[in-house]
C-alpha atoms as an extended CHARMM CRD file, in Angstrom:
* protein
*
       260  EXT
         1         1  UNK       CA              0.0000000000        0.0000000000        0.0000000000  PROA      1               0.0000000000
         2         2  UNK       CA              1.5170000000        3.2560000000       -1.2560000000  PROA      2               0.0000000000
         3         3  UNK       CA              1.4740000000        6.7440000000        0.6800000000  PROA      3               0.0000000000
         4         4  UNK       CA             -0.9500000000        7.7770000000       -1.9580000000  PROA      4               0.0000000000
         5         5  UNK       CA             -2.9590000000        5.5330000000       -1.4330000000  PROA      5               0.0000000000
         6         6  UNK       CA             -2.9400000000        6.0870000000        2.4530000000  PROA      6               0.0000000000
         7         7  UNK       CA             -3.7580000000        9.7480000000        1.8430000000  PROA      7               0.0000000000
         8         8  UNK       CA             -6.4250000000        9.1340000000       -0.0080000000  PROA      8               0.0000000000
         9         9  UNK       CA             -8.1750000000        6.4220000000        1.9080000000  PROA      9               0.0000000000
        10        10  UNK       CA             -7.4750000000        9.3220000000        4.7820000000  PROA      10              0.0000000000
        11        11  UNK       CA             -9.5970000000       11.9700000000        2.6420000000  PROA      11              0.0000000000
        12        12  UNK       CA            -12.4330000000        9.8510000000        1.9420000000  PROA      12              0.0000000000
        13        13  UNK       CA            -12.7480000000        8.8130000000        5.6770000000  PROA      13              0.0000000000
        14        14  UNK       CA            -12.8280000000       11.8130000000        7.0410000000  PROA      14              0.0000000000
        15        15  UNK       CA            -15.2540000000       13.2750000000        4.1820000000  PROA      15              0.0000000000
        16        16  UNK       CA            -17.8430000000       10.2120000000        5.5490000000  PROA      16              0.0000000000
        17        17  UNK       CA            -17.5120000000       12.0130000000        9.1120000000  PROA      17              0.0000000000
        18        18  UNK       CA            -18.3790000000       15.0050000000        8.1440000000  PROA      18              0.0000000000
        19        19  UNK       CA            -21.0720000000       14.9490000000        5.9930000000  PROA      19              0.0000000000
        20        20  UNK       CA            -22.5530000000       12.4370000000        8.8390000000  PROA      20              0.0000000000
        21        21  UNK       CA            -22.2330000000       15.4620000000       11.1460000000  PROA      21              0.0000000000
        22        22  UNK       CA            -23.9440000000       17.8700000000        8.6480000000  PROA      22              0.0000000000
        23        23  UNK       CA            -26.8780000000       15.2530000000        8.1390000000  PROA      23              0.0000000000
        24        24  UNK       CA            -27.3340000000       14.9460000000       12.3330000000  PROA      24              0.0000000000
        25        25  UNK       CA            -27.0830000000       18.8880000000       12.4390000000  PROA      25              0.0000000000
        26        26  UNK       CA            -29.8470000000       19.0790000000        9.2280000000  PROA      26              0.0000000000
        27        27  UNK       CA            -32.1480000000       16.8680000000       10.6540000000  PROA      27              0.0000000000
        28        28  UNK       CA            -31.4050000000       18.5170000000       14.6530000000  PROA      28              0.0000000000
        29        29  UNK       CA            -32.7800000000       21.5100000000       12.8300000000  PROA      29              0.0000000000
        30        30  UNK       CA            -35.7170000000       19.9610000000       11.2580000000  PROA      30              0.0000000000
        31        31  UNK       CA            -36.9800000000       18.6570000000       14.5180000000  PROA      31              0.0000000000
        32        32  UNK       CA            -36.2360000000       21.9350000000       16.1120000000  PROA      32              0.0000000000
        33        33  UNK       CA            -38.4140000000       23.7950000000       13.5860000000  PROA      33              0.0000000000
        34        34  UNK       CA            -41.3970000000       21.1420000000       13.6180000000  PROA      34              0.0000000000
        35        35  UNK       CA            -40.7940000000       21.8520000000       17.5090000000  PROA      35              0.0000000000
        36        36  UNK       CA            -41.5010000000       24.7640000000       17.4550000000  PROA      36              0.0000000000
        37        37  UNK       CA            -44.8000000000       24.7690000000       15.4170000000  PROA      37              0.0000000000
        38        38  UNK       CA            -45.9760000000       22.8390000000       18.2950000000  PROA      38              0.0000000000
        39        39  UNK       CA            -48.1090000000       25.0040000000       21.0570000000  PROA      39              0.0000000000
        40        40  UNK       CA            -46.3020000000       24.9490000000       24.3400000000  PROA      40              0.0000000000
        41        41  UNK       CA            -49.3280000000       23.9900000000       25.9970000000  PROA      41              0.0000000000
        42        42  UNK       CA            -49.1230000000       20.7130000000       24.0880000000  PROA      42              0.0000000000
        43        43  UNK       CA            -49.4700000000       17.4950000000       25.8110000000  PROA      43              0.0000000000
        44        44  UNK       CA            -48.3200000000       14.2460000000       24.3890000000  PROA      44              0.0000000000
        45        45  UNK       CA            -51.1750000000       11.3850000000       24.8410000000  PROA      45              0.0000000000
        46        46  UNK       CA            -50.1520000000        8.2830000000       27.0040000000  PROA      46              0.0000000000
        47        47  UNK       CA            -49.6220000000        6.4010000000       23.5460000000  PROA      47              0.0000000000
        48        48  UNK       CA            -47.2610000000        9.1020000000       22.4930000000  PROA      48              0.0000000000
        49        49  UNK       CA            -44.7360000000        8.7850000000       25.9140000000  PROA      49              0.0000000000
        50        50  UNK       CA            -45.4200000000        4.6940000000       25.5820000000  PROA      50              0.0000000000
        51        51  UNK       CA            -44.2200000000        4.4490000000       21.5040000000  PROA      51              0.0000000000
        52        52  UNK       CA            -41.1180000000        6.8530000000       22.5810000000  PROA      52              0.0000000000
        53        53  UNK       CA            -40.0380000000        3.9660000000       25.2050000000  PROA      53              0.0000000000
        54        54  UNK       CA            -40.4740000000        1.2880000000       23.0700000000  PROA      54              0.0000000000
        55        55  UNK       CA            -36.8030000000       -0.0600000000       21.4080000000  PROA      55              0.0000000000
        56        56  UNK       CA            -36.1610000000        0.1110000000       18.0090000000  PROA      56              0.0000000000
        57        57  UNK       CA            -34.5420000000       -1.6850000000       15.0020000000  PROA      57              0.0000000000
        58        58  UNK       CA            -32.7230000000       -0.5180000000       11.7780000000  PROA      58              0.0000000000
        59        59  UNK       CA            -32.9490000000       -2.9190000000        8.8710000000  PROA      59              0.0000000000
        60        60  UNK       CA            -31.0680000000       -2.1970000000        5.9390000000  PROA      60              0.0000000000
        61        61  UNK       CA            -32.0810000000       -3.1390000000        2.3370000000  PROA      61              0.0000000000
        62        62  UNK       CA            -30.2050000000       -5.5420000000       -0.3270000000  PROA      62              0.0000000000
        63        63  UNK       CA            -26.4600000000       -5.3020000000       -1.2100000000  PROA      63              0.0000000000
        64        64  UNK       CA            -25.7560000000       -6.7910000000       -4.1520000000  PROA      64              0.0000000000
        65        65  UNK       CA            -21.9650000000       -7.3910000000       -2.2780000000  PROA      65              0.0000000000
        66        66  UNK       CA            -23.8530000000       -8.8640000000        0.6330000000  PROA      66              0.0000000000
        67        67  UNK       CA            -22.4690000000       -6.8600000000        3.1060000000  PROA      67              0.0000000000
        68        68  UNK       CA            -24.3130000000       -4.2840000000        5.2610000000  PROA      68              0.0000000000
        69        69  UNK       CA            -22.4480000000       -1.0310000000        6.4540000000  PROA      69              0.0000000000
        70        70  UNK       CA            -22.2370000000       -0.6450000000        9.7960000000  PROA      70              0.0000000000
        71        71  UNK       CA            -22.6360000000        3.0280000000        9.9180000000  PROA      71              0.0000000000
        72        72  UNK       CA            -25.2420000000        3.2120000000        7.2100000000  PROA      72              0.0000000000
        73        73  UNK       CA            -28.1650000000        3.9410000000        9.4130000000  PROA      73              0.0000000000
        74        74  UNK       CA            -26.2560000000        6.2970000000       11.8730000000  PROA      74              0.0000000000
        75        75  UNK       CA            -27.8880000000        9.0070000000       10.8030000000  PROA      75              0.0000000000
        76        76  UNK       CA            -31.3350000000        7.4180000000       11.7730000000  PROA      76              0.0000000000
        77        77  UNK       CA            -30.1850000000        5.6390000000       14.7550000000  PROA      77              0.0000000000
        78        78  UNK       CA            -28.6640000000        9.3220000000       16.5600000000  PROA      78              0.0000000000
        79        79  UNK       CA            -31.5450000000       11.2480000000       15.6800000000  PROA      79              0.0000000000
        80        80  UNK       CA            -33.9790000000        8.2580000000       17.1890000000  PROA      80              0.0000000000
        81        81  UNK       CA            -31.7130000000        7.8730000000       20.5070000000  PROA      81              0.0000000000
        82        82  UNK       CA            -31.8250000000       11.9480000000       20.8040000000  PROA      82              0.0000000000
        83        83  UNK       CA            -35.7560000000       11.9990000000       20.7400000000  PROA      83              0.0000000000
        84        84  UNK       CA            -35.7400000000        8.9470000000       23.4150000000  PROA      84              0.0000000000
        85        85  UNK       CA            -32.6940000000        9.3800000000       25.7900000000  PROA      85              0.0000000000
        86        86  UNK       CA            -31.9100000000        5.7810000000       27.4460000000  PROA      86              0.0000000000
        87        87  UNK       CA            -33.9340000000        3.5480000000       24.8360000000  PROA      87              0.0000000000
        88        88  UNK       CA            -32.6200000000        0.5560000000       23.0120000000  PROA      88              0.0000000000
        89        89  UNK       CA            -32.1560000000        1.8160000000       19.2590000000  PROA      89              0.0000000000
        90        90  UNK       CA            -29.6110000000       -0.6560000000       17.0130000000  PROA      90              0.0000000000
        91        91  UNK       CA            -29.1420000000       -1.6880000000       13.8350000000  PROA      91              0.0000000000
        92        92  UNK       CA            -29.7880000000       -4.7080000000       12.6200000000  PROA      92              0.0000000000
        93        93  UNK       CA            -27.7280000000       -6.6440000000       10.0540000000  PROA      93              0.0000000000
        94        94  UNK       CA            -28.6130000000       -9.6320000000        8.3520000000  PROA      94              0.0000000000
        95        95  UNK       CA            -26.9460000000      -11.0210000000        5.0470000000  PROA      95              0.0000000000
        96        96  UNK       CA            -29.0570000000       -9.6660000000        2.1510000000  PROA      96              0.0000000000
        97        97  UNK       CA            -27.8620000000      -12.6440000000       -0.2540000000  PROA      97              0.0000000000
        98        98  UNK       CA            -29.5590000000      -15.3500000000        2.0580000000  PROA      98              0.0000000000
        99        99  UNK       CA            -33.2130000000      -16.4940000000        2.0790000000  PROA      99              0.0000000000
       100       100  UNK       CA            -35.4160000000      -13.2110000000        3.8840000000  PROA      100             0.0000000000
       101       101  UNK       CA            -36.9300000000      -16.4210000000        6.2530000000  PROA      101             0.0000000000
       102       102  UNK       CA            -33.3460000000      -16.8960000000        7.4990000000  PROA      102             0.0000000000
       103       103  UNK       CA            -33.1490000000      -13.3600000000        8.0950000000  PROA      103             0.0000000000
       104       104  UNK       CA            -36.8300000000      -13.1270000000        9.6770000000  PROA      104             0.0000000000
       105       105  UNK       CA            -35.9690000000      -15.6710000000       11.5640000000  PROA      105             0.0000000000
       106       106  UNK       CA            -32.9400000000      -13.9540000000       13.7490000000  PROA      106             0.0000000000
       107       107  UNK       CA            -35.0030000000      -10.8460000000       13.2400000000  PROA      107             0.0000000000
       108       108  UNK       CA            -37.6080000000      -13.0190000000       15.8030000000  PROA      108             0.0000000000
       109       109  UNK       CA            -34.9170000000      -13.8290000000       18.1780000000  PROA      109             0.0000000000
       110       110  UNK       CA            -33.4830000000      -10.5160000000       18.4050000000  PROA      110             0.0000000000
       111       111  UNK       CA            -37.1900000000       -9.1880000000       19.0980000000  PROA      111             0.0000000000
       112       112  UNK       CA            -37.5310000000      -11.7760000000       22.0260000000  PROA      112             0.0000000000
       113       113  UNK       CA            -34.1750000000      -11.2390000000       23.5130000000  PROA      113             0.0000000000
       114       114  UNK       CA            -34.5160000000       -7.4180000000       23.4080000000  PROA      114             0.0000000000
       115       115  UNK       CA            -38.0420000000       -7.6290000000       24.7770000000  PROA      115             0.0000000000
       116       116  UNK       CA            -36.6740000000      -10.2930000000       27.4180000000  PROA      116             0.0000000000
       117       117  UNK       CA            -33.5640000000       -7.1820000000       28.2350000000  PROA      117             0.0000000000
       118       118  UNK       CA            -35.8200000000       -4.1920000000       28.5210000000  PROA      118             0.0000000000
       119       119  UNK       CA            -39.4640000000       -5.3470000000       29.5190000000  PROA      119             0.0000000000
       120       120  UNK       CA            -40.9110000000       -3.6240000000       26.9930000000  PROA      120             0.0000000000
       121       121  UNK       CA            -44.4230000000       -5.1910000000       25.5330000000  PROA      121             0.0000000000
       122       122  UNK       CA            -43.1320000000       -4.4790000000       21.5930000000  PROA      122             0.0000000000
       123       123  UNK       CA            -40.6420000000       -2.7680000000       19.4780000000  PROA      123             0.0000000000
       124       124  UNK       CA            -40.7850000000       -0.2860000000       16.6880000000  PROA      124             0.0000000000
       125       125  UNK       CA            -39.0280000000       -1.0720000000       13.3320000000  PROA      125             0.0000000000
       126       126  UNK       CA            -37.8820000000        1.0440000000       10.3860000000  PROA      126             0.0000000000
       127       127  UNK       CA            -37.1400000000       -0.7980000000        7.1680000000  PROA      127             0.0000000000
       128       128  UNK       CA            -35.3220000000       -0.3010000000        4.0070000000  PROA      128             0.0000000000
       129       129  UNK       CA            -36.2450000000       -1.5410000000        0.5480000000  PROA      129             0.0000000000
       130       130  UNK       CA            -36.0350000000       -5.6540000000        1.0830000000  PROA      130             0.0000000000
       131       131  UNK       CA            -35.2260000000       -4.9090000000        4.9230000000  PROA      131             0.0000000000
       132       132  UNK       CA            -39.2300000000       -4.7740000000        5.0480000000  PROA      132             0.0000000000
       133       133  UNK       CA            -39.7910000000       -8.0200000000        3.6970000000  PROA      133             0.0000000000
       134       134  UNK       CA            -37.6430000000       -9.6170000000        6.5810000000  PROA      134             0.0000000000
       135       135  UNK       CA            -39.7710000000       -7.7390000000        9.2560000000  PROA      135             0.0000000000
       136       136  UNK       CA            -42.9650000000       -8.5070000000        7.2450000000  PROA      136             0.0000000000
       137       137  UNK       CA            -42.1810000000      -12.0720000000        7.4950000000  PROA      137             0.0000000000
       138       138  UNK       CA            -41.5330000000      -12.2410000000       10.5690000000  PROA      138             0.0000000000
       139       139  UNK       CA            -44.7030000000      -10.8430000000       11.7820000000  PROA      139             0.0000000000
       140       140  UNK       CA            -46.6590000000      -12.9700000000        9.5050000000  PROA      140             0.0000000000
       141       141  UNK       CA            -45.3120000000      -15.7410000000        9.2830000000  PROA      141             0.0000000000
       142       142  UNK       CA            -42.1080000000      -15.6820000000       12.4160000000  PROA      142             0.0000000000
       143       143  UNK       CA            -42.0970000000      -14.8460000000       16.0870000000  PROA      143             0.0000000000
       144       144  UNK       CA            -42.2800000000      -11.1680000000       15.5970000000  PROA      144             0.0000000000
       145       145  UNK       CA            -46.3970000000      -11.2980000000       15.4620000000  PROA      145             0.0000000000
       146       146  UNK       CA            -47.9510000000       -9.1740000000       18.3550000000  PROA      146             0.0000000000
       147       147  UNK       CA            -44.5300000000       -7.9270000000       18.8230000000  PROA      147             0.0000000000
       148       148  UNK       CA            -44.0120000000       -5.0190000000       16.3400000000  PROA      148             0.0000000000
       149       149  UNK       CA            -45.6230000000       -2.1340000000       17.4020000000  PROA      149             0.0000000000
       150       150  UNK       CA            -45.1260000000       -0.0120000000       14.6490000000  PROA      150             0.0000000000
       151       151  UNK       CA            -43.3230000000       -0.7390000000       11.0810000000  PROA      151             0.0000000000
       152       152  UNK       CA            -42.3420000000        2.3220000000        8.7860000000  PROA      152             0.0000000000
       153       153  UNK       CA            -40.8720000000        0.8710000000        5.2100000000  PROA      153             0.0000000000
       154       154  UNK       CA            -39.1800000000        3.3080000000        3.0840000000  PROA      154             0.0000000000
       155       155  UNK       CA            -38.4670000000        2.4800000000       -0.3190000000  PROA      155             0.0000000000
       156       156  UNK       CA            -39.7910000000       -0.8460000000        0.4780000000  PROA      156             0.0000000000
       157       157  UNK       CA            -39.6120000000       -3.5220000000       -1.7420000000  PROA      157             0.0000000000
       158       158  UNK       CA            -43.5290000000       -4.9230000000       -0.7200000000  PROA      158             0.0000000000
       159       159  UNK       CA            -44.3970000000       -5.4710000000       -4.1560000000  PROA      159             0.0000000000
       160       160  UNK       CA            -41.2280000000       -6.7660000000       -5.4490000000  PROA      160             0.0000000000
       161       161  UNK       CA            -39.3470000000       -4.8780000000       -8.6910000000  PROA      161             0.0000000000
       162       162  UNK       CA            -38.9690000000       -5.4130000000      -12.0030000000  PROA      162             0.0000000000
       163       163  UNK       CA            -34.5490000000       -5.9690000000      -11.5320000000  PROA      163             0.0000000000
       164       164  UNK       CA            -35.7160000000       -8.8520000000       -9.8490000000  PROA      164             0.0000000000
       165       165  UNK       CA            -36.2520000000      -10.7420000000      -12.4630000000  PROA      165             0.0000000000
       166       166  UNK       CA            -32.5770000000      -10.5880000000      -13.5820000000  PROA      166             0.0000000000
       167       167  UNK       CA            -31.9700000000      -12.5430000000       -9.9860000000  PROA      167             0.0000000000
       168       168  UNK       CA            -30.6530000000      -15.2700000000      -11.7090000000  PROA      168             0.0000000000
       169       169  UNK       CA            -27.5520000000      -13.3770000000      -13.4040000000  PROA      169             0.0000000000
       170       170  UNK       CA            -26.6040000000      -12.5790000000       -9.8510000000  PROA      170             0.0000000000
       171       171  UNK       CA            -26.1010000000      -16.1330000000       -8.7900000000  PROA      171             0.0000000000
       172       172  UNK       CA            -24.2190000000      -15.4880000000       -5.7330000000  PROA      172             0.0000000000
       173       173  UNK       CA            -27.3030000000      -13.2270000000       -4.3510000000  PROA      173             0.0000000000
       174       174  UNK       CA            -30.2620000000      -15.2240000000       -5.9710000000  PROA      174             0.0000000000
       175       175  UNK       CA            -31.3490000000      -16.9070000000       -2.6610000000  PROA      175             0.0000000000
       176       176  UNK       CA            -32.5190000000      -13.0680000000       -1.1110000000  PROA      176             0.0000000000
       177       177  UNK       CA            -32.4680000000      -11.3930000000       -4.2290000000  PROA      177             0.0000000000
       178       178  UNK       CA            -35.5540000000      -13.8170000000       -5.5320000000  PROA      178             0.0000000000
       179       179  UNK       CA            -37.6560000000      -12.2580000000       -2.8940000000  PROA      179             0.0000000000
       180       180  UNK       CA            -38.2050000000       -9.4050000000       -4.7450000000  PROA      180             0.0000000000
       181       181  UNK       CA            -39.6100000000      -10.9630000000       -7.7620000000  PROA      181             0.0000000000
       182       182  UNK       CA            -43.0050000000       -9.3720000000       -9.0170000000  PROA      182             0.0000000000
       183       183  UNK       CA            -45.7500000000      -11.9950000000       -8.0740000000  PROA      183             0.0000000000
       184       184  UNK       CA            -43.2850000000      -14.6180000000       -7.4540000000  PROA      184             0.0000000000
       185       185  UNK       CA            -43.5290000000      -17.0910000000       -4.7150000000  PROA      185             0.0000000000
       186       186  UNK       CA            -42.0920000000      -15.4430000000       -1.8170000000  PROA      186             0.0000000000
       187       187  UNK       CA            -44.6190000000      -12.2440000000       -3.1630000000  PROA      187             0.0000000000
       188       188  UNK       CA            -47.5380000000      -14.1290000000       -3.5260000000  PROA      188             0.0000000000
       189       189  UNK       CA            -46.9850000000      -15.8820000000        0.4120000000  PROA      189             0.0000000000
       190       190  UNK       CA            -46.3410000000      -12.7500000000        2.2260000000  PROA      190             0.0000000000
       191       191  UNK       CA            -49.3690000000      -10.2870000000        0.1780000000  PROA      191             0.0000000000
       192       192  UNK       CA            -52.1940000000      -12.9970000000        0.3870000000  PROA      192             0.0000000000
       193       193  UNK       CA            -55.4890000000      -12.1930000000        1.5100000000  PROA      193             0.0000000000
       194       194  UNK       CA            -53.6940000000       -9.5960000000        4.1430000000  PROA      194             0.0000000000
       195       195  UNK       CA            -50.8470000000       -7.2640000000        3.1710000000  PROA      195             0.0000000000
       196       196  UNK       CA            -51.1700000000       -5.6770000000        6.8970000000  PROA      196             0.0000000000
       197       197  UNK       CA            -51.0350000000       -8.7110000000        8.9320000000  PROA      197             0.0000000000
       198       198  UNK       CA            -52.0130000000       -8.6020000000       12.8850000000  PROA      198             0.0000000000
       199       199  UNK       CA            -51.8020000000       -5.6090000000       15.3620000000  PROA      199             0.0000000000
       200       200  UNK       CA            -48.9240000000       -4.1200000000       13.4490000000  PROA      200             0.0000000000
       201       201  UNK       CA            -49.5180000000       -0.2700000000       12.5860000000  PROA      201             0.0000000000
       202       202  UNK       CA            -47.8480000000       -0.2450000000        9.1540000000  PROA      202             0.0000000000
       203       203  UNK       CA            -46.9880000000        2.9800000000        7.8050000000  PROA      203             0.0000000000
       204       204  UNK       CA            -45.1630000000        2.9530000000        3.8640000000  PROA      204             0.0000000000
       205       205  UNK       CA            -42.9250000000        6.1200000000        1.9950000000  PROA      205             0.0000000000
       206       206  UNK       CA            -42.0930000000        6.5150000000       -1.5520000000  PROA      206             0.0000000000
       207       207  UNK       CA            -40.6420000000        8.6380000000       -4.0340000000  PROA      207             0.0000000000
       208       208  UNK       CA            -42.1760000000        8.4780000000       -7.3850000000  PROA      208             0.0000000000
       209       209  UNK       CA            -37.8130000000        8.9310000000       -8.5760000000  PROA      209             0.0000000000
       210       210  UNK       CA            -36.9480000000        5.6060000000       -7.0620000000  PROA      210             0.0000000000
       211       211  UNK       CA            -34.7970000000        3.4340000000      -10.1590000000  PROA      211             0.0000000000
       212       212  UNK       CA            -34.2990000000        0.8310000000       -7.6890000000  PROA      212             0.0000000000
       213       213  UNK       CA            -37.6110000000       -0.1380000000       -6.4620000000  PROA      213             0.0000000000
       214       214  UNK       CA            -39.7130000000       -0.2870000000       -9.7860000000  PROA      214             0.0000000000
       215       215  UNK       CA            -42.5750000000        0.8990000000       -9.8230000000  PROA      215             0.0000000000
       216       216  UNK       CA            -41.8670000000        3.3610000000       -6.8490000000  PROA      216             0.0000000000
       217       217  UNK       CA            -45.6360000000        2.5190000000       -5.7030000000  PROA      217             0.0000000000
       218       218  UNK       CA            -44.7710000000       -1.3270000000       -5.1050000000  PROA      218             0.0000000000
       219       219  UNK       CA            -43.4970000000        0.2840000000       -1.4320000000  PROA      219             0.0000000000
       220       220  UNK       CA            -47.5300000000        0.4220000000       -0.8840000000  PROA      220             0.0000000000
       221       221  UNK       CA            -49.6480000000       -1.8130000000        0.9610000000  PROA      221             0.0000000000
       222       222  UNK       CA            -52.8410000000       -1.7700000000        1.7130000000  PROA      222             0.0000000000
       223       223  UNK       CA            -54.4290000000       -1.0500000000        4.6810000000  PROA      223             0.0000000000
       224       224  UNK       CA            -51.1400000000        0.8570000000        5.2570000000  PROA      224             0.0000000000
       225       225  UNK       CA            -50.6860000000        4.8020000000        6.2290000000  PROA      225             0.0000000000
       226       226  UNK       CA            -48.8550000000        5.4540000000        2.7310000000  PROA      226             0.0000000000
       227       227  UNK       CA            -47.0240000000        8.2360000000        1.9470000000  PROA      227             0.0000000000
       228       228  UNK       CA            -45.4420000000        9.0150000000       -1.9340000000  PROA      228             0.0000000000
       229       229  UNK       CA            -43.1030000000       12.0780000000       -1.6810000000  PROA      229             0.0000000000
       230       230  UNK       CA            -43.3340000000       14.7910000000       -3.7820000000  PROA      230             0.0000000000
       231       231  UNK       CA            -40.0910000000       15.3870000000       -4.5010000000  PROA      231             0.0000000000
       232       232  UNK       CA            -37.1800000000       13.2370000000       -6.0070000000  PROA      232             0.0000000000
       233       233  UNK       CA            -35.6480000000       11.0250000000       -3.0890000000  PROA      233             0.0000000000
       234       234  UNK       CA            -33.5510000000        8.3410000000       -4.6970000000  PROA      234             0.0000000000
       235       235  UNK       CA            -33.6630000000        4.4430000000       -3.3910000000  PROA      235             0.0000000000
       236       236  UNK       CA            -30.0310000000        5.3850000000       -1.1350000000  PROA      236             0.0000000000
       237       237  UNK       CA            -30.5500000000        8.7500000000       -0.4420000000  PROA      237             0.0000000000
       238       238  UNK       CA            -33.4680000000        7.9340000000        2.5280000000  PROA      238             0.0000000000
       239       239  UNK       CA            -30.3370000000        6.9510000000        5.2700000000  PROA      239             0.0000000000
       240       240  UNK       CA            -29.3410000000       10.6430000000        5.0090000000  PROA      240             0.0000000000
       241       241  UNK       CA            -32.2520000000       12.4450000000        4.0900000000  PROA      241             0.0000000000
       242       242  UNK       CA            -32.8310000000       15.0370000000        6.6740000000  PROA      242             0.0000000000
       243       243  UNK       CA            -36.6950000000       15.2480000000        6.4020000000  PROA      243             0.0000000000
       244       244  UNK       CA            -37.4750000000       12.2110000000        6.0560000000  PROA      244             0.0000000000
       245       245  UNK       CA            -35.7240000000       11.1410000000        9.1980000000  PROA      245             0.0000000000
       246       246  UNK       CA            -37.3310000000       14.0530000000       11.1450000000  PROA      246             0.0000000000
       247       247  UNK       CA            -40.6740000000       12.9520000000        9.7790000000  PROA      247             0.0000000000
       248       248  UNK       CA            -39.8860000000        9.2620000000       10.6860000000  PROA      248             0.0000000000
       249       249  UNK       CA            -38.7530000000        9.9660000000       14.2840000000  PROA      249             0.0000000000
       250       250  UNK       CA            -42.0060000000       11.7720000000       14.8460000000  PROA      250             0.0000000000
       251       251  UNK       CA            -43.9650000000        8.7940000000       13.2220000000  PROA      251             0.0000000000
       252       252  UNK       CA            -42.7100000000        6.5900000000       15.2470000000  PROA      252             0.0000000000
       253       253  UNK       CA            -43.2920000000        8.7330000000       18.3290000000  PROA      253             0.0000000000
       254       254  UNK       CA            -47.1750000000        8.0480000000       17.4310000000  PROA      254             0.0000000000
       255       255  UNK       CA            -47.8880000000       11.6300000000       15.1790000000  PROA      255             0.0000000000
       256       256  UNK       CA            -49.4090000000       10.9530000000       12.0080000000  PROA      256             0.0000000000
       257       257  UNK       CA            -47.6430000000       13.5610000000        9.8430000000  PROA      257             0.0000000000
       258       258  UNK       CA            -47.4920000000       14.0110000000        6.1340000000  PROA      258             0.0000000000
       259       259  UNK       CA            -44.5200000000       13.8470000000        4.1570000000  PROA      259             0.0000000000
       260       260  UNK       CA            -43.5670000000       15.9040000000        1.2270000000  PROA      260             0.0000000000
């Protein structure tokens, strides 16, 4: 390894940090300024102060390297802990390239042990693109029924998309990739009859832009609070995006908020 090549793996590092810090300050300020349209007589409802104790989990989306980032989700997961000071908030990480039922299936034992740790009756789940077909399986058809509180997809793969369907070139990937076929076997199981299974309140967003999901509205279920952005957020772009992690903090805290 060269000096050059130090230097530059040096640069790129410590341009990650930073533009971390500008997305915690960005979406700091959003809060602060939704905050504020709030009347100070406000009083949050008894559901409100129960959702904000409740832990949550991070699931990432597909990787066509099958690895999950670490520090994808930080954004997400600082803004979460600095609404609920003290509450179990982590990221969960599951191999993308494997069957979603082996993944919903640690997703179920990492539910029980973290309800086991904290006492809580449920936790809260956000969920990127196929990341929402592991948590919808396991509250159909795993452990995780009647203990999901709340599950907010973004970019979510519910429907499948169309890239799918070129699984097969991806060999290495097709076990989890295959999940996301259009009205293919794993989409026919987990939409049948009920695409909002149990006590679950499911809540969907979307940006018409999406080139990953496709179509963008396959991230809607029904029976679902869904929500299709206005404006161009691509399939990536929702672990940083300022607003839409102030609106999702505030979603989970019980508010039913739109999202433009």
């Amino acid at each position: 390894m060269t000096w050059f090549t130090l230097l530059v793996g040096r640069r790129e590092l410590l341009v990650r940090q930073r533009a971390r810090l500008v997305v915690v300050a960005l979406v700091a300020l959003v809060v602060a300024v939704v905050a504020g349209c709030v009347p100070t007589n406000f009083t949050r409802s008894p559901a409100d102060k129960t959702a904000r104790s409740l832990p949550v989990i991070v699931l990432g989306g597909f990787e066509f390297s099958c690895n999950q980032l670490a520090g994808d989700w930080d954004p997400w997961i600082n803004a979460i802990r600095a609404d609920r000071a003290g509450v179990s908030v982590e990221h969960f990480r599951f191999d993308p390239c494997a069957p979603v039922e082996a993944a919903a299936s640690r997703l179920g034992q990492r539910v029980q042990e973290l309800l086991a740790i904290t006492g809580a009756p449920a936790v809260q789940v956000i969920a990127h693109s196929q990341g929402s077909l592991v948590a919808r399986w396991c509250i159909r058809f795993g452990t995780c029924g009647g203990r999901v509180d709340t599950l907010v997809g973004l970019a979510a793969a519910n429907h499948g998309t169309i890239w799918a369907n070129v699984c097969p070139l991806a060999f290495w990937a097709v076990a989890g990739c295959s999940a996301m076929t259009p009205d293919g076997p794993f989409q026919r199981a987990i939409n049948a009859d009920d695409e909002t299974w149990g006590t679950t309140r499911y809540v969907t967003a979307s940006s018409w832009c999406d080139l990953t999901v496709v179509p963008s509205t396959s991230a809607v279920l029904e029976g679902a609070q869904n929500h299709t952005l206005t404006r161009c957020v691509g399939h990536t772009e929702w672990k940083t995006d300022p607003a839409a992690i102030a609106w999702g903090v505030q979603t989970l805290a019980g508010e039913r908020l739109a999202l433009s």
